[in-house]
C-alpha positions in Angstrom: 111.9 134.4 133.8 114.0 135.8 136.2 114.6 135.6 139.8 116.4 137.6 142.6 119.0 135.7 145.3 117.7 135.6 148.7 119.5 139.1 149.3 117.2 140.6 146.4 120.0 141.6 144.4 121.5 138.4 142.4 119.2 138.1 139.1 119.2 134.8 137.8 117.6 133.5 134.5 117.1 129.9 133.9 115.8 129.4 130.7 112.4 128.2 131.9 111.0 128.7 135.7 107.5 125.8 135.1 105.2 126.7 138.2 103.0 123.2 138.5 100.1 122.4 141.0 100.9 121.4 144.5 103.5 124.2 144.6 106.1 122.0 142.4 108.7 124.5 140.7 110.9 122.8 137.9 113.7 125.0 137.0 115.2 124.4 133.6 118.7 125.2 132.3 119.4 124.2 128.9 123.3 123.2 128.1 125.1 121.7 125.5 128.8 120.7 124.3 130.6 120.9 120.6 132.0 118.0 121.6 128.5 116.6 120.9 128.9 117.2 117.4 132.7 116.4 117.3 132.1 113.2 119.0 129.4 112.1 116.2 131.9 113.4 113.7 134.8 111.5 115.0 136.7 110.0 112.2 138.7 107.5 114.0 139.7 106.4 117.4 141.6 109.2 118.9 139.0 112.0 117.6 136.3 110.0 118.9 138.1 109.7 122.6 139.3 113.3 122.2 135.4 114.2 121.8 134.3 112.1 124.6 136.7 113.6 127.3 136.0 117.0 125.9 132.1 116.7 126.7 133.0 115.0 130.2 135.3 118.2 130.7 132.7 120.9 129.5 129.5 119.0 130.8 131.5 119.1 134.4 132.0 122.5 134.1 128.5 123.1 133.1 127.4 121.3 136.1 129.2 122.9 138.6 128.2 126.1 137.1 124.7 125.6 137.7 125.0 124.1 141.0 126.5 127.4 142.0 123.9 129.2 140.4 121.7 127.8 143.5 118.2 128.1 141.7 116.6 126.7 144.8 117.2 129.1 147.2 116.7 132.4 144.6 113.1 130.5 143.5 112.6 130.2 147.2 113.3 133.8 148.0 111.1 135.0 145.4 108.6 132.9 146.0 108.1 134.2 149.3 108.7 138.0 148.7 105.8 137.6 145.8 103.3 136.0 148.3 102.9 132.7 147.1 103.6 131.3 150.6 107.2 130.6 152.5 108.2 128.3 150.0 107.5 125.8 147.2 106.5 122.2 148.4 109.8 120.8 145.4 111.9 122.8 143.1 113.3 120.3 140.9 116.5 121.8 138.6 116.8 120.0 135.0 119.7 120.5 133.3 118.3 120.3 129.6 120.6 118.4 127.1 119.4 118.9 123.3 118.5 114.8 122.9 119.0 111.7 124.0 121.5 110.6 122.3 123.7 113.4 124.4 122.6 111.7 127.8 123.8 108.3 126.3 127.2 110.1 125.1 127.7 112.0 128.5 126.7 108.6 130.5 129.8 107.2 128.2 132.0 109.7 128.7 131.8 110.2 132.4 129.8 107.3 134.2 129.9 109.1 137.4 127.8 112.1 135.9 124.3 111.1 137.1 126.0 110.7 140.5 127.6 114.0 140.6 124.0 115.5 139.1 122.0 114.1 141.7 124.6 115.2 144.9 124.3 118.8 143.6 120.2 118.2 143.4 120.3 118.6 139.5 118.5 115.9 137.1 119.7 116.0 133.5 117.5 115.4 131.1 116.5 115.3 127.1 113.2 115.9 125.6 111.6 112.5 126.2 112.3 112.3 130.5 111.4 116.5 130.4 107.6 115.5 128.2 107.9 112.5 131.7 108.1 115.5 134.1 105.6 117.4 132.1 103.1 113.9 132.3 103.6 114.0 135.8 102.6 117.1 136.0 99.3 116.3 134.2 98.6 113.6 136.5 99.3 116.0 139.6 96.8 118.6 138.0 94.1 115.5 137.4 94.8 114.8 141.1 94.4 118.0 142.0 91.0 118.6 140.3 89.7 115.3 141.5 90.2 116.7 145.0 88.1 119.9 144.1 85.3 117.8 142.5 85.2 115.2 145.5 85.1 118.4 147.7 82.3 120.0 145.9 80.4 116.6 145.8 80.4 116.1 149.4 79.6 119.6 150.3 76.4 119.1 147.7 75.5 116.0 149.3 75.5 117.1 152.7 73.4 120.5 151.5 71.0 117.7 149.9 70.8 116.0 153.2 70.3 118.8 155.3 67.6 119.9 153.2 65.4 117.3 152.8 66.3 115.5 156.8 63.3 115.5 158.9 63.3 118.8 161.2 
């Protein structure tokens, strides 16, 4: 997908723009480091910390990158120029690492990451804590049609009752 900046002239393009009941938007930006692979590589000592400073470097840089991307505000303006109301309810950025093994390695290499993450309004993630989002997301839709049938329940009941109360 693509989306415009608020001034309608920016195109962004996270890798995936997930549009979820209860106007939740997750906004997913996949990233990754060599250092990943050098780090599991690593030979000996120095390699290994040479690896580990290396992905706290380029994972830094990836982070401030997509903070200044500012996903939130360009999903915001085009959610309101196509209609879909003034804005979503949550926009939640994921910045998509290729496993879990690369979240432990980053949390190793820079402690402070999650931190850092969480001020800029960005949640990293692997595959396992994205299919979490995407179960929550079930459970939000489940919600959601349990509203609907409880709605259409009641207004059925109340037509039942009308219809058979004593004039």
């Amino acid at each position: 997908a693509t989306v415009a900046g608020e001034d309608g002239e920016r195109r962004l393009r996270p890798d995936a723009l997930v549009f979820l009941p209860s106007d939740t938007v997750l906004v997913i930006d996949s990233k990754a480091s060599k250092f990943l692979y050098d780090a599991a590589a690593a030979s000996d000592d120095a390699a290994a910390e040479a690896a580990r400073q290396g992905l706290a470097d380029t994972m830094n840089k990836h982070l401030k990158a997509l903070a200044a991307k500012d996903y939130r505000s360009a999903v915001e303006a085009d959610y309101k120029r196509s209609g879909k109301g003034e804005r979503p309810r949550r926009i939640l950025s994921l910045m998509y690492l290729p496993n879990e093994g690369a979240l432990e390695r980053l949390a190793a290499a820079d402690p402070d990451f999650t931190a850092k993450a969480a001020r800029a309004e960005i949640i990293p993630v692997g595959p396992a804590s994205l299919a979490s989002m995407i179960g929550f997301a079930r459970v939000e839709i489940d919600l959601g049609r349990q509203a609907a049938n409880r709605e259409q329940i009641v207004e059925a009941a109340r037509a039942l009752l009308e219809a058979i109360a004593p004039a």
